[in-house]
SERO-4910 file (N, C-alpha, C, O; in steps of 0.05 Angstrom, whole numbers):
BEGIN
 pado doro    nc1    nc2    nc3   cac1   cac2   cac3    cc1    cc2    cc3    oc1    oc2    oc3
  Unk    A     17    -24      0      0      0      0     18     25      0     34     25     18
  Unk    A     18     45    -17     32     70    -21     11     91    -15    -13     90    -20
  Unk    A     26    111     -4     22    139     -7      8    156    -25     25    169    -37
  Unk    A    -17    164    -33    -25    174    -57     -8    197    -51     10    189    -67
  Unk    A     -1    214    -45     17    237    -47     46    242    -57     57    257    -73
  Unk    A     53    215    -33     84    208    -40     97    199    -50    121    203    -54
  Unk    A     73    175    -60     85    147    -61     96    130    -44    102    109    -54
  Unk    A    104    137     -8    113    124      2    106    100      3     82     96     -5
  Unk    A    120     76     11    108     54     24     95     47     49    110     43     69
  Unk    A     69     44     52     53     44     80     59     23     99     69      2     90
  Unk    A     53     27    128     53     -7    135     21    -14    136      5      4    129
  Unk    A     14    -32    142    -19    -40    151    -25    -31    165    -11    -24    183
  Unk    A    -57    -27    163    -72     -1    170    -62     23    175    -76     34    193
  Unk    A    -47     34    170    -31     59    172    -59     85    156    -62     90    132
  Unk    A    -72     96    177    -81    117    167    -72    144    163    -88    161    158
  Unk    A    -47    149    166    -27    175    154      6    165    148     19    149    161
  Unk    A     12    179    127     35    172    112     56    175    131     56    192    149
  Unk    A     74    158    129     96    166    160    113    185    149    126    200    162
  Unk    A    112    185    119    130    218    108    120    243    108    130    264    116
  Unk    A     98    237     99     83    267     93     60    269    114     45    288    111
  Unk    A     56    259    127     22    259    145     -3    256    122    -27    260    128
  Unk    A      5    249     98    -34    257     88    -51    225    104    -45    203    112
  Unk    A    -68    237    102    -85    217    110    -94    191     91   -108    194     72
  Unk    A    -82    163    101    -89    146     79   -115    131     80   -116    109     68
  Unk    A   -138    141     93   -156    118     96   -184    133     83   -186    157     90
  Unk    A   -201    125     68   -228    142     63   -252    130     69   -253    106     67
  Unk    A   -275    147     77   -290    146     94   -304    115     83   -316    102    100
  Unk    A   -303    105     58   -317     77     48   -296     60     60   -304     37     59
  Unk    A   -270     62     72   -254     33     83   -256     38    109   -241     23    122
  Unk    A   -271     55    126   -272     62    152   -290     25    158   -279      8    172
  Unk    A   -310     23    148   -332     -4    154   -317    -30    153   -323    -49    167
  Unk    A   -296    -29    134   -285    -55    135   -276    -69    151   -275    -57    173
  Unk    A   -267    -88    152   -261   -110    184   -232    -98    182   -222    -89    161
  Unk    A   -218    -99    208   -197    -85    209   -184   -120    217   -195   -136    233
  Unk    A   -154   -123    197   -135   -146    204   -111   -137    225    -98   -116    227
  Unk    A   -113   -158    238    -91   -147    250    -65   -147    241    -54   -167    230
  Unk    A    -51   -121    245    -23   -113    243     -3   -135    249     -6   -144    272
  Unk    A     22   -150    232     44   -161    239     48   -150    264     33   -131    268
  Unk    A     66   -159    286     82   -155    302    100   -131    291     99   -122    269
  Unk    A    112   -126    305    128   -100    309    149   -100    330    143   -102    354
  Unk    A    181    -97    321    203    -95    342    200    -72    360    199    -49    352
  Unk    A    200    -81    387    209    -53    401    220    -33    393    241    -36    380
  Unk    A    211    -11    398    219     11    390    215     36    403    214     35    428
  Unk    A    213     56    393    195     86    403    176     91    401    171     90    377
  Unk    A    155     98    414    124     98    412    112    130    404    123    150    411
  Unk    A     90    129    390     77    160    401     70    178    410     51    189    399
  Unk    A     81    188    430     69    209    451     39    204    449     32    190    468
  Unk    A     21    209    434     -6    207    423    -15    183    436    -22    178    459
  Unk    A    -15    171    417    -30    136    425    -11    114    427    -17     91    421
  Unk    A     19    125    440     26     92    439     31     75    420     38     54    429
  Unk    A     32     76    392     41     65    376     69     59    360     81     78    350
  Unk    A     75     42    358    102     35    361    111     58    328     98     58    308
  Unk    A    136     75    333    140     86    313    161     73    296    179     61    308
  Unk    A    161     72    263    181     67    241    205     79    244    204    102    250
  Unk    A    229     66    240    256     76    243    254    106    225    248    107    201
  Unk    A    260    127    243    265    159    223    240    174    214    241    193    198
  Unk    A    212    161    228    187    166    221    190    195    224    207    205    238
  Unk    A    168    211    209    174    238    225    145    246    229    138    270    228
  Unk    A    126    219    233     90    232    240     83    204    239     88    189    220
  Unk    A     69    195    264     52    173    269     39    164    248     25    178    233
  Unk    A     44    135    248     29    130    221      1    114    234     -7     95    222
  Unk    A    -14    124    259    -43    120    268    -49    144    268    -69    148    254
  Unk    A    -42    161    278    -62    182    292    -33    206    279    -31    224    296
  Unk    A    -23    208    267    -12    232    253      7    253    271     23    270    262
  Unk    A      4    249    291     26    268    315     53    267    300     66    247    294
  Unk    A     59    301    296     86    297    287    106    285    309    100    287    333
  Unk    A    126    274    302    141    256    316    174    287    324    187    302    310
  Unk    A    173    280    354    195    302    359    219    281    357    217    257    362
  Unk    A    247    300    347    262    297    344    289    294    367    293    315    380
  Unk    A    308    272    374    316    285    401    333    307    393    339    317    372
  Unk    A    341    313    427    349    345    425    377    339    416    380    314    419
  Unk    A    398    349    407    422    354    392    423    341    370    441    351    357
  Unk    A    415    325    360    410    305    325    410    332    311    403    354    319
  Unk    A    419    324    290    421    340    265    399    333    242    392    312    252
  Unk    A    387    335    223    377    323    197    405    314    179    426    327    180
  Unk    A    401    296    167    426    281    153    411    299    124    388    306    118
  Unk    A    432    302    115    428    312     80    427    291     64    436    268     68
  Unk    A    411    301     40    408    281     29    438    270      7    460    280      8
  Unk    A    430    249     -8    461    247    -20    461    259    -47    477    249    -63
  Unk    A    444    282    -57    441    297    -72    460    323    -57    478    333    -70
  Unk    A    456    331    -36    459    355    -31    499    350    -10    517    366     -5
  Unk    A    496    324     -7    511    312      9    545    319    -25    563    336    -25
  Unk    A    538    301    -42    560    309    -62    562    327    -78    581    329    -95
  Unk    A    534    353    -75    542    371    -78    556    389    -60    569    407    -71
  Unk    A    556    386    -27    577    402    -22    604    389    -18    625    401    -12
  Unk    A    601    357    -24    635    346    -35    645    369    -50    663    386    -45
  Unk    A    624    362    -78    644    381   -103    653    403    -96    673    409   -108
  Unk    A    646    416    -82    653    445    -71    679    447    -60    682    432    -41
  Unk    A    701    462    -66    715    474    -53    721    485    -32    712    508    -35
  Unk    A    730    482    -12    732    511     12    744    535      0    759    537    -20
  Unk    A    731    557     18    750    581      8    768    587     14    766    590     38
  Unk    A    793    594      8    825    599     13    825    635     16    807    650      7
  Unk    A    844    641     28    844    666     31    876    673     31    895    668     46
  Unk    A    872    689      3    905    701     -8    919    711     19    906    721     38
  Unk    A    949    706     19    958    721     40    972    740     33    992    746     46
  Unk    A    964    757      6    981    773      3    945    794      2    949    818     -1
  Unk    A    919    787      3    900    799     -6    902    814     26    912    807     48
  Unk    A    887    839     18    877    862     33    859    847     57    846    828     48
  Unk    A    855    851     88    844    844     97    828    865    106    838    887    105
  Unk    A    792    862    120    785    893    122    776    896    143    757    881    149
  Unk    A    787    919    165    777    910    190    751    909    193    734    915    176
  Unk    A    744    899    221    712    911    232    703    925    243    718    939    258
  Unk    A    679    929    243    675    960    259    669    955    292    655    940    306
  Unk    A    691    977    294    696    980    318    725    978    333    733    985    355
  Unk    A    740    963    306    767    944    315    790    972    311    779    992    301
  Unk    A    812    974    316    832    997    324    843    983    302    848    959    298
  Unk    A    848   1010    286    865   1007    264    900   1010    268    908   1030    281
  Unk    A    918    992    257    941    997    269    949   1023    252    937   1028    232
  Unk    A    974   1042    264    984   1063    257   1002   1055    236   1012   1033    241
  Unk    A   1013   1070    207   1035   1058    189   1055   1056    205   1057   1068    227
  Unk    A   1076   1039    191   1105   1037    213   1120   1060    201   1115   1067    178
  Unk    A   1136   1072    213   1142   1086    210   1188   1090    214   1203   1078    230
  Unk    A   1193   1107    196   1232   1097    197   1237   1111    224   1223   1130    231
  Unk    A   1251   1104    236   1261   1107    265   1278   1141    255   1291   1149    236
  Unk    A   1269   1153    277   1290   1184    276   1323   1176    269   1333   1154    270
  Unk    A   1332   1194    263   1354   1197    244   1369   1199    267   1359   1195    289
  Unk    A   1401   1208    264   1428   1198    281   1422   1220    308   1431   1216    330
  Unk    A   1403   1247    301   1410   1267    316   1376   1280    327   1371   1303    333
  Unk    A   1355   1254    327   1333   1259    343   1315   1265    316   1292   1262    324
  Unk    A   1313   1272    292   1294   1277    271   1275   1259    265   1286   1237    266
  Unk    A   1253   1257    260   1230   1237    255   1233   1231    232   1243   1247    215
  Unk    A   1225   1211    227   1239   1194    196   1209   1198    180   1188   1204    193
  Unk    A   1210   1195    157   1187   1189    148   1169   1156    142   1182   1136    148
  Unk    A   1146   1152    134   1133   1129    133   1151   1112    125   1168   1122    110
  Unk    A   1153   1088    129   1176   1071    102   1155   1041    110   1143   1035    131
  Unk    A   1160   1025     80   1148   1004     78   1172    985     74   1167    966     59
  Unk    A   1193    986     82   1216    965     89   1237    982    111   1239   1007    114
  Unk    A   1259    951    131   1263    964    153   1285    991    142   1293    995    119
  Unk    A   1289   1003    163   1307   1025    155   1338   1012    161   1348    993    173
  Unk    A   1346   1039    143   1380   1025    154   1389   1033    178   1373   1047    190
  Unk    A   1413   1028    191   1429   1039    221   1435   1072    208   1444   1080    187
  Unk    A   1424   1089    238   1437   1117    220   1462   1118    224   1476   1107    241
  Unk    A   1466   1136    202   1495   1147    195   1497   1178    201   1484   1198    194
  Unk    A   1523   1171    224   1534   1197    237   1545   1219    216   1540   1243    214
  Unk    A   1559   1203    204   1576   1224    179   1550   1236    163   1550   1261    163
  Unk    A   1534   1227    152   1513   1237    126   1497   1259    149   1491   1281    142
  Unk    A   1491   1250    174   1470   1272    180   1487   1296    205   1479   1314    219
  Unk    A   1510   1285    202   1538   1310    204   1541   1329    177   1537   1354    178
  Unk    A   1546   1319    157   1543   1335    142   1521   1354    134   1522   1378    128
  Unk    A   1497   1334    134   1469   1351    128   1469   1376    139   1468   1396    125
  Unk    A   1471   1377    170   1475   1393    189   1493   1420    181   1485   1443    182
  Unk    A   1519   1412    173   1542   1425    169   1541   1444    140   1554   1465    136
  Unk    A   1519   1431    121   1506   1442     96   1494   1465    104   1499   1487     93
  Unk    A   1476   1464    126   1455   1471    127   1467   1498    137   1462   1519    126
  Unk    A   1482   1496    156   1497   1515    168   1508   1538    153   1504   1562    156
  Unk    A   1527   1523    133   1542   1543    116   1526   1557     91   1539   1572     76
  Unk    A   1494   1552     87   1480   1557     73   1458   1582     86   1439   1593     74
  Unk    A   1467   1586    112   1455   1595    124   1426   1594    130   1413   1614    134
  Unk    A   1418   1570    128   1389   1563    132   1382   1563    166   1393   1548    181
  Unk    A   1370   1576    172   1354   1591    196   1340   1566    203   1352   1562    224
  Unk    A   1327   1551    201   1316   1529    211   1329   1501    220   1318   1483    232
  Unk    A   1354   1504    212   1374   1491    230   1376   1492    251   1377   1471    263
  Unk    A   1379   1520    267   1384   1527    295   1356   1514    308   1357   1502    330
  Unk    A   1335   1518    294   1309   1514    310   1305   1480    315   1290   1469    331
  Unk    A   1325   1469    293   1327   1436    299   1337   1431    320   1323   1422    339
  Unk    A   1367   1438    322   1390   1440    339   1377   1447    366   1385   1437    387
  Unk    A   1360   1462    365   1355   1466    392   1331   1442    404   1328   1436    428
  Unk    A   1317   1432    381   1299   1412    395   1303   1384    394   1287   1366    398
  Unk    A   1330   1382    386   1347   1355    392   1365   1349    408   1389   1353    404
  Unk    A   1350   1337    433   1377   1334    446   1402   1314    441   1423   1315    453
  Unk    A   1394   1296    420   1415   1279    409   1432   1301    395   1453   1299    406
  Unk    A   1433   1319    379   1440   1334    366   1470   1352    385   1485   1369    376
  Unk    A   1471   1340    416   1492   1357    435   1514   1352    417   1528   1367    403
  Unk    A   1513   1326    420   1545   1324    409   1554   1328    384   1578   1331    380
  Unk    A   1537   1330    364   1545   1347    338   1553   1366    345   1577   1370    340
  Unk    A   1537   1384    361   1548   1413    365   1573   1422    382   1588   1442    381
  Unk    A   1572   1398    400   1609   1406    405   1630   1393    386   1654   1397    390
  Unk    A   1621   1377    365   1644   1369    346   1638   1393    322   1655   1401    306
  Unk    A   1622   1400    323   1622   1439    309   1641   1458    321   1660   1469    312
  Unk    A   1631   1458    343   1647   1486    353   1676   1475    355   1695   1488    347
  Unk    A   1677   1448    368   1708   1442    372   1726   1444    338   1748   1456    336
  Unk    A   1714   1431    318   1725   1438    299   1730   1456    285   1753   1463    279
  Unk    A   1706   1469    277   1714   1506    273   1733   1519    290   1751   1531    278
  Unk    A   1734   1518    317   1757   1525    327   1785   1508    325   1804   1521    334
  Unk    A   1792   1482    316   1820   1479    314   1822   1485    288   1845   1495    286
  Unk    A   1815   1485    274   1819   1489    242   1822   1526    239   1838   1536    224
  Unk    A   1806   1540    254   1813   1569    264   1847   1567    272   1863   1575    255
  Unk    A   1853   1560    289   1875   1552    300   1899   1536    281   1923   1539    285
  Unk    A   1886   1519    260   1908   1503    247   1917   1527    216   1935   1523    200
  Unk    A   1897   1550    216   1907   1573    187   1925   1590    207   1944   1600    195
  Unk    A   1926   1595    236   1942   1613    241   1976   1603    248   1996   1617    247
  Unk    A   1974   1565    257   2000   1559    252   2006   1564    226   2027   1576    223
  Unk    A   1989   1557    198   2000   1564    174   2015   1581    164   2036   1581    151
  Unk    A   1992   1604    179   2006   1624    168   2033   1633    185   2048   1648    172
  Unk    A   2045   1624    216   2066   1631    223   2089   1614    206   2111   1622    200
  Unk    A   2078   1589    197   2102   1573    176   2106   1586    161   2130   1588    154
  Unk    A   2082   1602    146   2094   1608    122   2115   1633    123   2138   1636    115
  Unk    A   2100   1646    136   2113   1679    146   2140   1684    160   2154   1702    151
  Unk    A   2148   1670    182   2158   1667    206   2178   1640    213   2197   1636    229
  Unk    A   2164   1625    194   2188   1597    197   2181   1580    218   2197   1565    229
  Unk    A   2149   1581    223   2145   1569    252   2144   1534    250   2140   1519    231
  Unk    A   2149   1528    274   2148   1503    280   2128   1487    293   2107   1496    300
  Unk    A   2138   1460    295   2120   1447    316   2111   1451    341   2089   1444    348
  Unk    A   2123   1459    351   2120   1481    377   2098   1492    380   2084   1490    400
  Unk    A   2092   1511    351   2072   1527    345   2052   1518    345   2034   1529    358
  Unk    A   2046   1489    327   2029   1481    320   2018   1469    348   1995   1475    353
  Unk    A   2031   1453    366   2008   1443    391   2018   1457    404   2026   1441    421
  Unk    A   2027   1479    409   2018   1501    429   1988   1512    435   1973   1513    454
  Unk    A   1988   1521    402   1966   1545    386   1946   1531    368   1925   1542    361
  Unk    A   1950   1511    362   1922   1494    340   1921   1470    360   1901   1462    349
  Unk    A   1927   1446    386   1911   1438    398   1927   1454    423   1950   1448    418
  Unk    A   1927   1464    438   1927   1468    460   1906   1495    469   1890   1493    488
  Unk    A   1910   1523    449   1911   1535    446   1876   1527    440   1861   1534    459
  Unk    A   1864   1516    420   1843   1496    415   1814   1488    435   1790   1488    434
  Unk    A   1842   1477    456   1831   1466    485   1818   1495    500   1794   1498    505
  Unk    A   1846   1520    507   1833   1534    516   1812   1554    502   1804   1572    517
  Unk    A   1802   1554    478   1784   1571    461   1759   1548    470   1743   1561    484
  Unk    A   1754   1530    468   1730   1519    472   1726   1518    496   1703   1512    501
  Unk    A   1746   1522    522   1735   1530    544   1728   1551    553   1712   1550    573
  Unk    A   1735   1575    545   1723   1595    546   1699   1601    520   1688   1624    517
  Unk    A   1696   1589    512   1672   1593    490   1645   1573    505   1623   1568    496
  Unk    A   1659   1564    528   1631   1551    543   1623   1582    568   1605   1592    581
  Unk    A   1647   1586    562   1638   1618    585   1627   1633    567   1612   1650    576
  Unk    A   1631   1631    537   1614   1649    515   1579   1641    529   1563   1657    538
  Unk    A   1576   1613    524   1546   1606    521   1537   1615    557   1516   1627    562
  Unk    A   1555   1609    573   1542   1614    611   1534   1645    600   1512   1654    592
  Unk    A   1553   1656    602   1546   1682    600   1517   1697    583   1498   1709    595
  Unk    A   1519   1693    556   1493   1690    539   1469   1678    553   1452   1695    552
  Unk    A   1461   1657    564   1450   1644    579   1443   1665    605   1421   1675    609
  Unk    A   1457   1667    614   1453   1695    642   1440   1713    628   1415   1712    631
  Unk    A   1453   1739    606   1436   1763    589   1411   1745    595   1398   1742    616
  Unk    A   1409   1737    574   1381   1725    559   1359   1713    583   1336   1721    579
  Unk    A   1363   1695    607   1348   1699    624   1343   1721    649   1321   1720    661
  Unk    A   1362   1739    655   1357   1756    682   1365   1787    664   1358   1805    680
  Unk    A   1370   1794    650   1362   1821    636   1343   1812    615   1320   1818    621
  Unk    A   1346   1799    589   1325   1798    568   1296   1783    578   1276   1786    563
  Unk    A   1295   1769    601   1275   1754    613   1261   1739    595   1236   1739    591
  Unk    A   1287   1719    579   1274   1700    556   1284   1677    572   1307   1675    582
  Unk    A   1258   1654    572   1263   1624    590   1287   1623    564   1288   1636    543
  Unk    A   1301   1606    573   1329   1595    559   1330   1575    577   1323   1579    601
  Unk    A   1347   1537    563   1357   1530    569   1385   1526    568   1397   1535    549
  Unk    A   1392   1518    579   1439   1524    587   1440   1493    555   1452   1501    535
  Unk    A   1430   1468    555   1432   1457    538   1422   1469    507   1433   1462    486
  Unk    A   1406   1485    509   1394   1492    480   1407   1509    473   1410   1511    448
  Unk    A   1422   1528    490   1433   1552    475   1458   1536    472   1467   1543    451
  Unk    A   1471   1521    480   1500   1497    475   1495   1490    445   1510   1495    426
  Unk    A   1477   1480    445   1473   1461    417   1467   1484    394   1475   1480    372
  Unk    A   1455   1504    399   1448   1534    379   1476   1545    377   1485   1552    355
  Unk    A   1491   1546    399   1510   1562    387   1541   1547    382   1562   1559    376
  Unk    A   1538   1517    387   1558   1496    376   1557   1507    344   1575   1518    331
  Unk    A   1530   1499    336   1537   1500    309   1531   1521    296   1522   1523    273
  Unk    A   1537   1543    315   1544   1573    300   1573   1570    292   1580   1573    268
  Unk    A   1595   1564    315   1615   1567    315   1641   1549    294   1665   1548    292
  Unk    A   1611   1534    279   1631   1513    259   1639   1546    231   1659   1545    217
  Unk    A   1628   1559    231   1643   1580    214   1669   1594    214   1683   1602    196
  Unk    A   1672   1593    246   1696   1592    244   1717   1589    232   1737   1604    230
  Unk    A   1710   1561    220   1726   1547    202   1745   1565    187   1770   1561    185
  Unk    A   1731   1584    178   1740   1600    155   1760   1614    156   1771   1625    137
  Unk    A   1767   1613    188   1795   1631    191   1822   1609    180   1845   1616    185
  Unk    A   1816   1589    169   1836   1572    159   1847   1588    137   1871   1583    133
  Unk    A   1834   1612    116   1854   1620    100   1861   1639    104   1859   1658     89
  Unk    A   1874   1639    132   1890   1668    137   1922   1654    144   1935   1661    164
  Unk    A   1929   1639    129   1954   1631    122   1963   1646     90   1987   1642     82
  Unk    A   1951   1656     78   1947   1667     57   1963   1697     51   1952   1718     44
  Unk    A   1980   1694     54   2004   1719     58   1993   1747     41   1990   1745     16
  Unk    A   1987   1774     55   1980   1792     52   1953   1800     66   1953   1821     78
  Unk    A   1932   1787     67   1905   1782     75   1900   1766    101   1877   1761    109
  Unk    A   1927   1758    116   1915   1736    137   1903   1761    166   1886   1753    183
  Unk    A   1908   1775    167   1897   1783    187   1871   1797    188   1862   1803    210
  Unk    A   1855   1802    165   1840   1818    155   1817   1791    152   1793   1796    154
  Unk    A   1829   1764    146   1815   1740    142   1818   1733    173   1798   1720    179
  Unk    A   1827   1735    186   1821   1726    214   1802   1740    230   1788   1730    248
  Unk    A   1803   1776    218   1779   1792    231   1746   1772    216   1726   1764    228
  Unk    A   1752   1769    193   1731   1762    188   1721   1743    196   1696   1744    197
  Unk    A   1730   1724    204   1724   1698    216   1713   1700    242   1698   1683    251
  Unk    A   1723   1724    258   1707   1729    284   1691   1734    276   1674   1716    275
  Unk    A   1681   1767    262   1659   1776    255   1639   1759    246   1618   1768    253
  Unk    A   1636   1734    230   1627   1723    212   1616   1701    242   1593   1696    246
  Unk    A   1632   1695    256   1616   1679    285   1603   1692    296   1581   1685    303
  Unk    A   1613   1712    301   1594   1728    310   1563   1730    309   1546   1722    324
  Unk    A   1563   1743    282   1541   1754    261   1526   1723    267   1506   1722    281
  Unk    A   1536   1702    257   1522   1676    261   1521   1666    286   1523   1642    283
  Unk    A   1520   1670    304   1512   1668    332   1483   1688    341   1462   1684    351
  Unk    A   1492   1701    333   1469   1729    334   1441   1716    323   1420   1717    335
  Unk    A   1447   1700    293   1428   1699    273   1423   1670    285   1403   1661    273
  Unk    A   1431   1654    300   1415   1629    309   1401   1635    327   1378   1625    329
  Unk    A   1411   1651    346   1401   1655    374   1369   1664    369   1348   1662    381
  Unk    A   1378   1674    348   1348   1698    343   1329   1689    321   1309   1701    314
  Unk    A   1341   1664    309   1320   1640    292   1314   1622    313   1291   1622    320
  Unk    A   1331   1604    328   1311   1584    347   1302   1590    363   1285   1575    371
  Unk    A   1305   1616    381   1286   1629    395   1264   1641    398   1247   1638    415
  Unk    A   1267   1654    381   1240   1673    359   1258   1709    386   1240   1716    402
  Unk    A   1268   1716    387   1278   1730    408   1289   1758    386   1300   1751    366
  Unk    A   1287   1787    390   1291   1800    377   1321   1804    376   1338   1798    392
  Unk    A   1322   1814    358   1358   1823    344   1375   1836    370   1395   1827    381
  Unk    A   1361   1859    377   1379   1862    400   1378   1842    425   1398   1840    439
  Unk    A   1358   1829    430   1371   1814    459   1391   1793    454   1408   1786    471
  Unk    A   1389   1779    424   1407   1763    411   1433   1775    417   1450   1765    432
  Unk    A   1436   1801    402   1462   1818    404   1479   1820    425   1503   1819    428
  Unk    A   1456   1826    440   1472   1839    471   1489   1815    492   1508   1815    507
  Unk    A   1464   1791    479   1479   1769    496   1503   1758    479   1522   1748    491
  Unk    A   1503   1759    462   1533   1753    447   1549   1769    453   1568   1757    464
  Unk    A   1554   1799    453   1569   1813    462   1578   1803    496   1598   1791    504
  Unk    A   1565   1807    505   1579   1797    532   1592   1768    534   1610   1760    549
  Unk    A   1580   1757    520   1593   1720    508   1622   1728    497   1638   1717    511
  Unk    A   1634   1746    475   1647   1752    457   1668   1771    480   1692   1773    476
  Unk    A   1657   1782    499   1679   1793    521   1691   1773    536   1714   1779    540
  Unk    A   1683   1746    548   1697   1735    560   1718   1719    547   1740   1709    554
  Unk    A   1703   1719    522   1730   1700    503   1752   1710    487   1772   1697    482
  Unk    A   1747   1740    479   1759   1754    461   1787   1764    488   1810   1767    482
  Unk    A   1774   1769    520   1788   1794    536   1809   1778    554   1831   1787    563
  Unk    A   1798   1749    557   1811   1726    580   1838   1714    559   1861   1710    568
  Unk    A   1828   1708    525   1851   1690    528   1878   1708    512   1898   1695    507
  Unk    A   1878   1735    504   1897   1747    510   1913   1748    529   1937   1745    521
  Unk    A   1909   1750    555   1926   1743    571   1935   1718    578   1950   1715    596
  Unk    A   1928   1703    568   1944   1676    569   1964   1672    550   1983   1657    552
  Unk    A   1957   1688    527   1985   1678    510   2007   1699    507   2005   1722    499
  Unk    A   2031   1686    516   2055   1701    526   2079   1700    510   2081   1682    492
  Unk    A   2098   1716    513   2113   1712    492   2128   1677    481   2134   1665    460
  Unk    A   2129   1673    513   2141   1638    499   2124   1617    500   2131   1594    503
  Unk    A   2098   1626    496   2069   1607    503   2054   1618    485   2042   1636    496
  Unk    A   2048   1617    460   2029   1625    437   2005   1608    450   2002   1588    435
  Unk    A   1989   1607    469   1969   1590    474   1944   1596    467   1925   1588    482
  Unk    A   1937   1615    439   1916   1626    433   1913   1615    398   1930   1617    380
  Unk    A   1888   1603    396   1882   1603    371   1869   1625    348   1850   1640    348
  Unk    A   1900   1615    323   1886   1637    301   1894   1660    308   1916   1666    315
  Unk    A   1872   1678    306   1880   1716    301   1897   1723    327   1911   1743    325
  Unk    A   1899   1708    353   1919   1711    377   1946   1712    368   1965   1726    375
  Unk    A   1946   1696    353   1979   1690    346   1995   1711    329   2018   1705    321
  Unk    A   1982   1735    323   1985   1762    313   1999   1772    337   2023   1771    336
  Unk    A   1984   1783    362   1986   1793    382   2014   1775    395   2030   1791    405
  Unk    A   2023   1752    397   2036   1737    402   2062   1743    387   2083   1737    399
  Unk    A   2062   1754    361   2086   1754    335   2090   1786    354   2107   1791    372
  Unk    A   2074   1801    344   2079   1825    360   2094   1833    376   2112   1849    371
  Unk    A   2087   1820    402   2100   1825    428   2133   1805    420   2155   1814    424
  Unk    A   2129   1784    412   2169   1767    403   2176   1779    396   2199   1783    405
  Unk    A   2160   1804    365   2187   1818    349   2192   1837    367   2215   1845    369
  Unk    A   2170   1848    384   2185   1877    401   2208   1867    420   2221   1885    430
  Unk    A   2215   1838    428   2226   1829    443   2252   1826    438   2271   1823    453
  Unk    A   2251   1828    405   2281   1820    394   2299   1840    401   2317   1831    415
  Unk    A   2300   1865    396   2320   1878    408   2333   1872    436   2356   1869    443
  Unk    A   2312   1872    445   2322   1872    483   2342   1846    487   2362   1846    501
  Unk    A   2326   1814    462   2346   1793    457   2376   1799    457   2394   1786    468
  Unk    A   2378   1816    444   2407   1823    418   2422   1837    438   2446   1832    437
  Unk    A   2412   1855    457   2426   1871    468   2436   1860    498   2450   1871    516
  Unk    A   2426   1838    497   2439   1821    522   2470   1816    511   2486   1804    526
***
């Protein structure tokens, strides 16, 4: 006996399809003698009436009660739907494809190149950076300087990695100050080794220690008369790398012109001390001025008297004042 709906196959007397529920009995086979049903293996019964249920039934095949399911079972797929999701692929996910966050999730920041040798912020980079290099962003620095770019000082002052550039500025501008005025006593004078580490490193030693009494001093003006906050480190590193111009007193070995090239080389530190003080500060021309002048007295007035006739211990344009006072000396020599 089948299913008019389904076609399923019925068992005896089964008045609803155990697939579909339709009802299989009509009101003309209601009168008939009812046979009795085969036996039946234990099993699961009806909630309803007690009747033993068909393996996977899903509705009484007496009395139609859908048949509950136990709790965690799944429905099995059929083997239509079963090898179609064989055929199917999983999806793979490129590892080089874009991933997109979700909302709400913190987006990471780009990486970014690590600051440069002397505290500068690097820009974005999409591979690692290299180890910085002291020499390239020594020079940058040293460009920048002799080009007179004003925004240098305002670096210099907000790097404190940047200290020690600025005393390998000032210390070098001053021996190389110091190494044109041995020149020029070789060339002039016949000078010797003597001369040279007397007056280009000794002489060296004492110009950069009193050029730290340049910056105390400036530092004093500028906070208790100009009443500009100043720090003792920022004005160090501002006016280190004023003092790499210096340099320039190297061509006053230059026979005819060296002393006139040695004025200039002060003047020219000068003027560029003035012009940093008063770019990284934002501080007007005269309070710049005034504190360099009093900077420019302790260094210009102290190490004259240190250099003596048999002690040239002054770098550069000193060693004028030093020739001076020997040649007036020669007579008094002779007349012994």
């Amino acid at each position: 006996m089948n299913c008019s709906r389904c076609s399923a196959n019925l068992p005896y007397g089964a008045k609803f399809c155990n697939k579909c529920g339709t009802p299989v009995e009509s009101p003309a086979d209601q009168g008939k003698a009812k046979q009795k049903p085969p036996a039946q293996a234990a099993g699961p019964a009806c909630e309803t009436c007690g009747s033993a249920l068909l393996p996977n039934a899903k509705f009484c095949a007496k009395c139609g009660t859908v048949v509950a399911q136990p709790e965690g079972t799944e429905a099995k797929a059929t083997d239509h739907e079963a090898a179609a999701a064989a055929s199917t692929p999983p999806a793979t996910v490129s590892p080089e494809a874009p991933t997109t966050h979700m909302a709400g999730a913190r987006s990471e920041p780009a990486p970014t190149r690590p600051a440069n040798s002397f505290g500068q912020p690097g820009a974005p980079a999409t591979q690692p950076a290299a180890a910085p290099d002291w020499v390239t962003d020594a020079m940058r620095y040293l460009q920048r300087i002799f080009i007179f770019d004003a925004s240098v000082y305002s670096d210099l002052r907000a790097s404190p990695q940047a200290t020690a550039f600025s005393l390998m500025a000032a210390t070098l501008g001053m021996f190389v100050f110091g190494l044109g005025g041995f020149l020029w006593t070789a060339i002039e004078l016949d000078g010797g080794w003597e001369v040279f580490w007397k007056s280009a490193l000794v002489g060296t030693l004492l110009g950069l220690l009193l050029w730290l009494g340049w910056v105390v001093a400036a530092v004093g003006v500028l906070t208790y008369v100009s009443r500009v906050t100043v720090r003792f480190d920022e004005v160090l590193r501002v006016s280190g790398g004023a003092t790499a111009v210096l340099a320039v007193g190297f061509f006053m070995f230059i026979p005819g012109i060296s002393f006139g090239v040695a004025l200039v080389a002060v003047g020219l530190w000068v003027a560029t001390s003035t012009f940093a003080l008063q770019s990284a500060f934002g501080i007007e021309a005269r309070q710049a001025i005034s504190a360099n002048i009093v900077g420019l007295a302790v260094w210009a007035l102290i190490l004259p008297l240190i250099v003596t006739t048999d002690n040239p211990l002054g770098p550069g344009i000193f060693l004028f004042d030093w020739t001076k006072d020997a040649i007036a000396e020669i007579p008094t020599y002779l007349t012994r």
